[in-house]
C-alpha positions as CSV (number, residue, x, y, z in Angstrom):
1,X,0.0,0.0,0.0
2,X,1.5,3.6,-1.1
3,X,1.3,7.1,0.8
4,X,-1.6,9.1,0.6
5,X,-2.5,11.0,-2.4
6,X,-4.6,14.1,-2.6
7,X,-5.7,15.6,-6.2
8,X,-7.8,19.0,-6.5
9,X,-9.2,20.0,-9.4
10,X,-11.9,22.1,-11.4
11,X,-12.8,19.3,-14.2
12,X,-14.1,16.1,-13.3
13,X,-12.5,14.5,-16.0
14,X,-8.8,15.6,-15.3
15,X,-9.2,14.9,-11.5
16,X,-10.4,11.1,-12.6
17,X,-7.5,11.2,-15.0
18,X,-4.9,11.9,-12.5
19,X,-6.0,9.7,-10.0
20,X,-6.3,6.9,-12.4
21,X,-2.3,7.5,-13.5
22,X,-1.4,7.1,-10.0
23,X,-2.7,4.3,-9.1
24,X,-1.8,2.7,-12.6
25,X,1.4,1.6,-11.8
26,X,1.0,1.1,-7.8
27,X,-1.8,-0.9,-7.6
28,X,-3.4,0.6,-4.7
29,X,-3.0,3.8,-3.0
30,X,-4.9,4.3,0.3
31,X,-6.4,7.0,1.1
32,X,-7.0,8.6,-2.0
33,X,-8.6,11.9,-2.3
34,X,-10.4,13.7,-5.0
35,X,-11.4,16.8,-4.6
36,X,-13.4,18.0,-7.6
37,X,-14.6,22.2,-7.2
38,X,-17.4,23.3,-9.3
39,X,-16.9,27.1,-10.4
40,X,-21.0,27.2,-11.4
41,X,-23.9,25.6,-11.3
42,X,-24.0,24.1,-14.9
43,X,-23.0,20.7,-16.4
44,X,-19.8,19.2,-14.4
45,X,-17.2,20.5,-16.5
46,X,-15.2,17.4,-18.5
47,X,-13.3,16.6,-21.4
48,X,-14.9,14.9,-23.7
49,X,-11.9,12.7,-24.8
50,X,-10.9,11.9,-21.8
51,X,-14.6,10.4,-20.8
52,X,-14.8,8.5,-24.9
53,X,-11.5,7.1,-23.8
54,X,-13.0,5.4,-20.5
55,X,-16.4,4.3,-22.0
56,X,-14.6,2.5,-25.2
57,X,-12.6,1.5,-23.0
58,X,-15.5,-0.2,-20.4
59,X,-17.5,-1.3,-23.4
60,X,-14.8,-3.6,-24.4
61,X,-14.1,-4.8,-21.4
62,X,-17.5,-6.3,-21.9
63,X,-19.5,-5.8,-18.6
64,X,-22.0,-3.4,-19.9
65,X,-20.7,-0.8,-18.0
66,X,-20.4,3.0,-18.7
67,X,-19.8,6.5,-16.7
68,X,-23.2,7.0,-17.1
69,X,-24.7,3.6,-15.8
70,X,-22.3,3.7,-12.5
71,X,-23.3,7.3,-12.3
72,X,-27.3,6.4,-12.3
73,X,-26.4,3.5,-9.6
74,X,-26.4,7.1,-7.6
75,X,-28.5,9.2,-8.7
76,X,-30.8,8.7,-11.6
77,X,-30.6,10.5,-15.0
78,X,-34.9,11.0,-14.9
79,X,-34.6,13.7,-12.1
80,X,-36.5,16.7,-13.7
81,X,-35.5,19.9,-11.6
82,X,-38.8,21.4,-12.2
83,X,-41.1,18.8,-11.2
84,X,-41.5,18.2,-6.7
85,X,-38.8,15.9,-6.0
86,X,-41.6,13.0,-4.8
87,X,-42.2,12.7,-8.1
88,X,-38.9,11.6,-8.6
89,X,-38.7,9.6,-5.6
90,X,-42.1,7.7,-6.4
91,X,-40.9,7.0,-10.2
92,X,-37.8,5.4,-9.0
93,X,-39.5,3.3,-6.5
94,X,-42.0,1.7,-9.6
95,X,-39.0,0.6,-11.6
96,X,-37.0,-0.4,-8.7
97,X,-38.3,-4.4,-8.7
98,X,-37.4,-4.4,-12.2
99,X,-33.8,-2.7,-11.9
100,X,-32.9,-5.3,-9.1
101,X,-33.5,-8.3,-11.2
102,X,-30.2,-7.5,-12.8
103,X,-27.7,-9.8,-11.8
104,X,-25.2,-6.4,-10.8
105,X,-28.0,-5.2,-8.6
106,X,-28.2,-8.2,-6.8
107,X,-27.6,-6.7,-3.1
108,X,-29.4,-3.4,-3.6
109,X,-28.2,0.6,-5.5
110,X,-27.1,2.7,-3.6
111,X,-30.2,5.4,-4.8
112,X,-32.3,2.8,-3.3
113,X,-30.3,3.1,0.1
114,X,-30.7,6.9,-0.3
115,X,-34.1,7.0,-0.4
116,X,-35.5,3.5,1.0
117,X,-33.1,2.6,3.5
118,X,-33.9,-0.7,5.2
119,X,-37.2,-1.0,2.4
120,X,-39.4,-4.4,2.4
121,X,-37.9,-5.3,-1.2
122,X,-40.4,-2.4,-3.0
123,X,-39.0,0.5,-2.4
124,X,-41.9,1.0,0.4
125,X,-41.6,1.1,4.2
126,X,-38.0,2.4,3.9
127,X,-36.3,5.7,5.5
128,X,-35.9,8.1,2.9
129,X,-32.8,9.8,4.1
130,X,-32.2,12.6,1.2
131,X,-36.0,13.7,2.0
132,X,-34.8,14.1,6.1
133,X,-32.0,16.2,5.6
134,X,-34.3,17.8,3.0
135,X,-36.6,18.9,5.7
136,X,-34.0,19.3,8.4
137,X,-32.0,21.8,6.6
138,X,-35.2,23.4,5.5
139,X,-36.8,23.9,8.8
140,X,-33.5,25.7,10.0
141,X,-31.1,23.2,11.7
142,X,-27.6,23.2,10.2
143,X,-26.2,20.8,12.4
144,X,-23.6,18.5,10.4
145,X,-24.2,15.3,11.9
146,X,-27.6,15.9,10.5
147,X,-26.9,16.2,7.2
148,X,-25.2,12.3,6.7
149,X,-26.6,9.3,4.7
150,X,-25.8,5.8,5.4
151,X,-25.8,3.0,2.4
152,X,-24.0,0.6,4.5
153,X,-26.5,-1.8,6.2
154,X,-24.6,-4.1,8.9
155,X,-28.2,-5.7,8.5
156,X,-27.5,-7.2,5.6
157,X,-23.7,-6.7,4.3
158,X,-22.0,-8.2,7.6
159,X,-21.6,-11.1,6.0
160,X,-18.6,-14.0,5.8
161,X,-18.4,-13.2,1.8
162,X,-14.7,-12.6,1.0
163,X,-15.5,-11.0,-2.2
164,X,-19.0,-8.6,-2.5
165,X,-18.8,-5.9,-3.9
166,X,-21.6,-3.5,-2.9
167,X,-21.8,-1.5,-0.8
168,X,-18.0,0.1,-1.8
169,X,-19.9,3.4,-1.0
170,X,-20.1,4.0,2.8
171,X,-21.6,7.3,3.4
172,X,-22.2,10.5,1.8
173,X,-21.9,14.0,3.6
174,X,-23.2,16.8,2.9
175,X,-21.8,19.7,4.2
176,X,-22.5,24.3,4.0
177,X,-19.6,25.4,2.5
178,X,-19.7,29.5,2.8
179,X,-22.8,31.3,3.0
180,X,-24.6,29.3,-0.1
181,X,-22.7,26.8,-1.3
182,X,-22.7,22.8,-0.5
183,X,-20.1,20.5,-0.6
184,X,-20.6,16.8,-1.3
185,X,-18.5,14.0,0.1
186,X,-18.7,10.1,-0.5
187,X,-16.2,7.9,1.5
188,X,-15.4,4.7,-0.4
189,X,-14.3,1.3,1.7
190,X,-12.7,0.1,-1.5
191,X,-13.4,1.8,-4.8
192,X,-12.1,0.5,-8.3
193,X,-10.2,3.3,-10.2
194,X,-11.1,1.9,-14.1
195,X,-14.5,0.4,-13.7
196,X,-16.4,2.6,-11.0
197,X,-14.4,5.7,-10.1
198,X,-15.7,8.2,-13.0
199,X,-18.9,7.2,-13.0
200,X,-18.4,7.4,-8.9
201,X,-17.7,11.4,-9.4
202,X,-20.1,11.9,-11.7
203,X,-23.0,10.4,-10.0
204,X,-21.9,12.0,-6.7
205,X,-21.9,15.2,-8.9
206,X,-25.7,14.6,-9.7
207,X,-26.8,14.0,-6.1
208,X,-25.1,17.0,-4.9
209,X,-26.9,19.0,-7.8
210,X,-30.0,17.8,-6.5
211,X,-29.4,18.2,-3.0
212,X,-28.1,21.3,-3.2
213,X,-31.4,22.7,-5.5
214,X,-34.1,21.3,-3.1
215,X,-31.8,23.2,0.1
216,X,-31.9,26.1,-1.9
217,X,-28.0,26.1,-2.5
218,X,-25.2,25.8,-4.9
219,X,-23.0,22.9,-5.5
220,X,-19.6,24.0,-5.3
221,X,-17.5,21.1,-4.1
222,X,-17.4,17.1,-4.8
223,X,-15.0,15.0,-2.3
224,X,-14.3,11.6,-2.8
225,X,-12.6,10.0,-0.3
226,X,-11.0,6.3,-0.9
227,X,-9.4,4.2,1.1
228,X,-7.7,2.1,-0.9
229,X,-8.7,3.1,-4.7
230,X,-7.2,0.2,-6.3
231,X,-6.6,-0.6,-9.9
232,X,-8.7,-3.4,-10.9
233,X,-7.6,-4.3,-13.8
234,X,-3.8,-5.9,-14.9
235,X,-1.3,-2.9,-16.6
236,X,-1.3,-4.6,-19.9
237,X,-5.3,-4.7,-19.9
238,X,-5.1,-0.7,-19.2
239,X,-2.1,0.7,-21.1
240,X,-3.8,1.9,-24.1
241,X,-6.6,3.8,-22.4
242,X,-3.1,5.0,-19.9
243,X,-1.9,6.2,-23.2
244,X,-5.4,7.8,-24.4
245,X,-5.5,9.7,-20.9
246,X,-2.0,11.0,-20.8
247,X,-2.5,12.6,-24.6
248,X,-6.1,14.0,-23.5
249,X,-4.2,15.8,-20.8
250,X,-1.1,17.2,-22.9
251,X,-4.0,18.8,-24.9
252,X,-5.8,20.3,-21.8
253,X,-2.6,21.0,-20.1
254,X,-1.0,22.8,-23.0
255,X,-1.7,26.8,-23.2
256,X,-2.9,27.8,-26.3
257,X,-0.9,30.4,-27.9
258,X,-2.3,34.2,-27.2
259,X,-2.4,35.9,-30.5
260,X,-2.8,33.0,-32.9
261,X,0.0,33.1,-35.3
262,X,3.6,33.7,-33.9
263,X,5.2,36.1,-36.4
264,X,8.8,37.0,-35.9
């Protein structure tokens, strides 16, 4: 296991990069820590070859995964900012019996957690933890410990499996940061830096967008804090997407020349 690393960036797609190269040739770095700032209110800013290079690069390795499908194991791409959030919260429950019948889903989503915590296997009878700290912070307590969500259930994951997989995602804070903005942190028991970790930040990303609209505040900070991020995947298997990361970041790293033309 290697020293701790912290990365802080404003693009969700470099801070994933970086973190990827250091633990592509170390295995396993513990913790890891990702700090991802958000300068507005928009879409997350990212570079688009950077994500291509991950997707093409998790659709060969042939487990139906994208950014975009860990990302909705979070928070779910139907969320409609201008419809009441039970809306949302009732629409996810109805397709919830048909989203656990996939095999990966086996042990529960972590949305599901979020919003039916402890749920009879319908989505009903659950807590719904995002609508508590909702109301809490609504009805004028700002007390931190308030404002945490639990998706580990020693219920049902303290269990003699040596290998499980969910829940890697422990908890998620959510924290005031300045006079309106919220910041948005996900602590990670073990989180895999090809398969899960982009679509990790990005789904974190989503939740905090919503979270932070329904308090009546402005995302301006994603943490991710992991402990170990390991690379899951052998160095030959990810060498070529190494090499499509590292010449995605020359071009975002290199200044453009003021001016256009240099004339001597």
């Amino acid at each position: 296991m290697n020293s701790p690393v912290t990365i802080v960036e404003d693009n969700l797609s470099v801070a994933w990069a970086k973190a990827f190269l250091e633990v592509m040739y170390v295995e396993e770095i513990a913790p890891l820590v990702v700090v991802i700032r958000f300068l507005d209110n928009g879409a997350p800013p990212e570079v688009p070859a950077i994500r291509e290079a991950v997707d093409y690069a998790l659709e060969a390795d042939g487990k139906g995964l994208s950014c975009h499908t860990v990302a909705n194991t979070i928070f779910p791409s139907m969320w409609n900012p201008e419809a009441e959030r039970q809306k949302l919260y009732d629409r996810y429950c109805r397709i919830l019996p048909r989203v656990r019948r996939y095999r990966g889903n086996r042990y529960g989503l972590y949305f599901e957690r979020l919003i039916a915590f402890g749920h009879d296997g319908n989505g009903q009878g659950g807590v719904n933890q995002l609508e508590h700290i909702i109301q809490t912070w609504n009805g004028g307590n700002h007390r931190r410990t308030a404002l945490q969500a639990s998706l580990f259930d020693p219920r049902r994951d303290h269990t003699h499996q040596r290998q499980r997989g969910f829940p890697c995602l422990q908890q998620v804070a959510f924290a005031p940061d300045g006079v309106q903005g919220l910041a948005v942190t996900g602590f990670y028991a073990t989180q895999h830096i090809f398969e899960r970790a982009y679509g990790n930040y990005l789904g974190l990303y989503r939740l905090g967008r919503f979270m932070a609209h329904e308090m009546g505040l402005r995302l301006i900070q994603v943490t991710c804090i992991a402990t170990p991020a390991v690379r899951d995947r052998p160095k030959s298997v990810l060498e070529r997407l190494s090499e499509r990361v590292r010449a995605a970041l020359r071009q975002v790293e290199t200044p453009a020349v003021a001016g256009g033309d240099a004339r001597g």
